[in-house]
C-alpha positions in Angstrom: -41.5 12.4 -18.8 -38.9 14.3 -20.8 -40.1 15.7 -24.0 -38.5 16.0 -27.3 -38.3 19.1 -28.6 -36.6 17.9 -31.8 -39.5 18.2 -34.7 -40.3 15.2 -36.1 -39.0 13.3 -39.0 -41.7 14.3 -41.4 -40.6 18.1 -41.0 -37.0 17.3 -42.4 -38.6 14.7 -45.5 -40.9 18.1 -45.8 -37.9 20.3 -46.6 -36.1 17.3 -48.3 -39.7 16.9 -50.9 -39.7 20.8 -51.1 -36.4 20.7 -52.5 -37.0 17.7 -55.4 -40.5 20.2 -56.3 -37.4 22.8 -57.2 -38.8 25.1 -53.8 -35.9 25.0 -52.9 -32.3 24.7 -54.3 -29.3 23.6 -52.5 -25.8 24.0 -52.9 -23.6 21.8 -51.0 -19.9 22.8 -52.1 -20.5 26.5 -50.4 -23.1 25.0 -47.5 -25.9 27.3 -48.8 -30.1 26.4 -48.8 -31.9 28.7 -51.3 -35.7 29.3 -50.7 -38.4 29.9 -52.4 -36.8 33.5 -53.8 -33.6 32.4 -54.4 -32.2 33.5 -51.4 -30.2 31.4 -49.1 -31.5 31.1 -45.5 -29.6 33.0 -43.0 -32.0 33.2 -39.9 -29.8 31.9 -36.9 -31.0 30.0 -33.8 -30.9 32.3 -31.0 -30.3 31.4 -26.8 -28.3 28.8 -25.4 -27.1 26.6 -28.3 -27.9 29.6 -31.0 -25.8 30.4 -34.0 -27.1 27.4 -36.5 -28.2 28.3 -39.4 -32.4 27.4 -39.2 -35.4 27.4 -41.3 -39.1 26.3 -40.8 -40.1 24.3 -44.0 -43.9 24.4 -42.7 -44.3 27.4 -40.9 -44.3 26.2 -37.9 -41.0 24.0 -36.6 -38.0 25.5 -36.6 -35.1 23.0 -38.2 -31.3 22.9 -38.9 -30.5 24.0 -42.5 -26.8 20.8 -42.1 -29.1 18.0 -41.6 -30.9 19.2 -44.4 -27.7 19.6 -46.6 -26.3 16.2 -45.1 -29.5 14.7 -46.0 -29.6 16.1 -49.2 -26.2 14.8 -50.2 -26.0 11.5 -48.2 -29.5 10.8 -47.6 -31.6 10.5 -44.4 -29.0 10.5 -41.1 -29.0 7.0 -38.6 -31.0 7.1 -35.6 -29.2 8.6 -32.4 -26.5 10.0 -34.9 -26.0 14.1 -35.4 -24.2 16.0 -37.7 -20.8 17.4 -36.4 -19.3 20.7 -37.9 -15.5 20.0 -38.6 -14.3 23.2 -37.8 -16.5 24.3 -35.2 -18.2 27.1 -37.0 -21.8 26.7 -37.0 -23.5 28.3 -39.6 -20.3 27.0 -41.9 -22.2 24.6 -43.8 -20.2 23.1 -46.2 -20.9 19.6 -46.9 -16.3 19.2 -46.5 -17.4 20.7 -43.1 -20.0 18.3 -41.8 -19.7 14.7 -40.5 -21.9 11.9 -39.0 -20.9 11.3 -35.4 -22.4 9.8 -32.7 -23.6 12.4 -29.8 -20.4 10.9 -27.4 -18.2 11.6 -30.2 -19.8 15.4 -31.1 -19.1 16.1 -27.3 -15.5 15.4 -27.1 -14.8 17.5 -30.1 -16.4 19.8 -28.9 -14.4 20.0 -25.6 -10.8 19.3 -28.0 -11.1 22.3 -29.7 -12.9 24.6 -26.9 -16.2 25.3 -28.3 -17.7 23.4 -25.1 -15.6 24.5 -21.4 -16.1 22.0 -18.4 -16.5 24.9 -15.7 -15.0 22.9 -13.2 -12.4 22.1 -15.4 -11.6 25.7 -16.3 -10.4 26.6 -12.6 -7.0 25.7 -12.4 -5.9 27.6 -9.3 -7.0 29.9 -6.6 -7.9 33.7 -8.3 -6.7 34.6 -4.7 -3.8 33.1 -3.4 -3.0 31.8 -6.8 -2.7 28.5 -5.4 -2.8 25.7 -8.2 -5.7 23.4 -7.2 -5.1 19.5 -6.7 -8.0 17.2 -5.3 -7.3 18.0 -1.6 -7.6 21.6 -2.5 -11.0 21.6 -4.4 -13.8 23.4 -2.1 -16.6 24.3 -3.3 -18.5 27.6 -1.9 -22.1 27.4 -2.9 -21.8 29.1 -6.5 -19.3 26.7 -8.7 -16.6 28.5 -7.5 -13.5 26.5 -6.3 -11.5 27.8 -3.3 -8.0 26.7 -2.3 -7.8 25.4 1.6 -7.3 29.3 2.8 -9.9 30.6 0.9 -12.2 28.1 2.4 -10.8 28.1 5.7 -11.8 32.2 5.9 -15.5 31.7 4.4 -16.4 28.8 7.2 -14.8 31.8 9.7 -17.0 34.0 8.5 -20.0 31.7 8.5 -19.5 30.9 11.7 -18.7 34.9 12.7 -22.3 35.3 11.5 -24.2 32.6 13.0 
């Protein structure tokens, strides 16, 4: 079973109550969540998809401070939608900046504009022989690495030197 780590949908109508109670304050034109002391949140996510601006409206899950200005602007977001920033910049927060999109469509701009790299995709030609690869040349040698015929032709040598 694959778990969600996504918090639930209560934490986000949490953060959206706090801010009708005047907890917090938002202010969408410059993308900025102000907590309880009037200061705006500016804890980012760390590791592998880090650099979103977060905040923990409970104390205890960690969410994404653009849903909660998309929310708070155009109310709750659809079902298997996200919220895609424009310009790439993550913790740019703008409500101009952010758009609906479904996950498919977050991907590929992603790719268009080069926040996201397809490693395979990135090798264009041999770092040896500075052969440009085409799909007879692809080889692969273990460690997502591509090798031109050469290349591959001297590593199965070697292979078989050492068996």
């Amino acid at each position: 079973m694959i778990k969600n780590n996504r918090p639930h949908r209560s934490v986000y109508d949490l953060a959206q109550k706090r801010i009708r109670n005047g907890d917090w304050r938002v202010d969408p034109e410059r993308g900025l969540l102000f907590g309880v002391q009037g200061r705006p949140f500016a804890n980012k996510r760390q590791g592998p998809h880090g650099g979103y601006i977060v905040c923990t409206p409970d104390n205890q899950h960690t969410i994404l401070v653009h849903r909660i200005i998309w929310e708070y602007v155009n109310g709750p977001i659809t079902e298997g939608l996200v919220i895609n920033h424009l310009n790439g910049v993550k913790d740019d927060n703008r409500i101009a900046n952010l758009e609906m999109v479904t996950f498919r469509e977050n991907n590929v701009h992603a790719y268009e504009t080069g926040l996201m790299v397809n490693k395979q995709r990135a090798a264009t030609e041999c770092p040896i022989h500075g052969v440009e690869f085409g799909k007879i040349h692809q080889r692969s040698d273990g460690n997502r690495r591509f090798l031109c015929r050469e290349c591959n032709r001297l590593r199965m040598a070697r292979k078989r030197a050492n068996a």
